[in-house]
N, C-alpha and C positions, 0 to 999 in steps of 0.2 A: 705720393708713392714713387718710389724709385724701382730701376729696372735690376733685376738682377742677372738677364740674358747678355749684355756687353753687344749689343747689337744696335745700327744705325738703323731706325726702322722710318724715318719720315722726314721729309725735306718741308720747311713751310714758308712760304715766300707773303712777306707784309709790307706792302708801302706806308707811311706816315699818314700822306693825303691821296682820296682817291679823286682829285679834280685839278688840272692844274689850268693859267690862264695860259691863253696863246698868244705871248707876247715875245717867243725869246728867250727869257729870265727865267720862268716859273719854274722850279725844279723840287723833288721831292727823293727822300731817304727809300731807299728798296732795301728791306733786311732778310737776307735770309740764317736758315737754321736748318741742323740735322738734331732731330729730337728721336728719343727710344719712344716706345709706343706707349706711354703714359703721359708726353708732350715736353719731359727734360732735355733740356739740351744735349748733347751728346759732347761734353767738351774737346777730347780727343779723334776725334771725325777730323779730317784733314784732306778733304776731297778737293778737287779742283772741279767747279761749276761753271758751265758754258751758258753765253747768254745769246737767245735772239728776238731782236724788237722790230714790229711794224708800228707803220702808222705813226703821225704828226711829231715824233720826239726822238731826243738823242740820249745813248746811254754816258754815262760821265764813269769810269772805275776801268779796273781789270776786266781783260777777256780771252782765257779765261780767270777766274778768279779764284783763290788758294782758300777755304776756311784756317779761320787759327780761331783754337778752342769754341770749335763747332759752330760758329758763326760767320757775318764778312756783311761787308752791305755797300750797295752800289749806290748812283744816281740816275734819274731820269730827268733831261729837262725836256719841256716843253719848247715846239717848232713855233714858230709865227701862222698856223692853223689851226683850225679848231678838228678834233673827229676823237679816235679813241687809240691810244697806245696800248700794245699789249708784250708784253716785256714774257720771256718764257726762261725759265732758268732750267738746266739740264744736269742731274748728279750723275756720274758715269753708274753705279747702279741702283739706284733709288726712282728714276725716273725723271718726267719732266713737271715740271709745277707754275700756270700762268697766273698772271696779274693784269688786269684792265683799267688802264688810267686815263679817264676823262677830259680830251682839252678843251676847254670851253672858249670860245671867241674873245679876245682881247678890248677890257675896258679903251675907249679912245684919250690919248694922252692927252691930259690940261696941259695947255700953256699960258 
């Protein structure tokens, strides 16, 4: 179903993986999206969205970030600990929308 109101009604924020290791390296895709309220994309949305993150990881993209044809997606890698990143993305009027990504303790490196 498509929308026929022309209105941004919902911001939806999806990581790839919700686990990453805490080794440094592990890093995973953050998508976001402004969808009308049946869940289509809103292609023409051109908001700029602010990001803030706690906890064990670092953000990799823009900040803030532009959508182009109602989408954009950032990175998160993981710190060298283990606990829980939670990544917040902010649409100046849609609101804020979080995501919580898992670091689990780093396998010990063969040598």
């Amino acid at each position: 179903m498509l929308s026929g109101s022309g209105k941004d009604a919902d911001v939806k924020i999806i990581a790839d993986d919700k686990e990453l290791a805490g080794d440094g390296r592990d890093a995973t895709r953050v998508v976001l999206m402004v969808t009308d309220e049946y869940g289509n994309i809103r292609p023409f949305s051109t908001a700029a969205i602010s990001f803030s993150l706690t906890g064990p990881g670092e953000l990799i993209g823009e900040n803030p970030l532009v959508l182009a044809g109602g989408a954009a997606a950032v990175w998160v890698r993981a710190k060298e600990s283990p606990g829980v990143v939670n990544l917040t993305a902010t649409h100046p009027s849609l609101g804020s929308r979080s995501i919580a990504i898992r670091v689990k303790p780093a396998e010990p490196e063969a040598i």
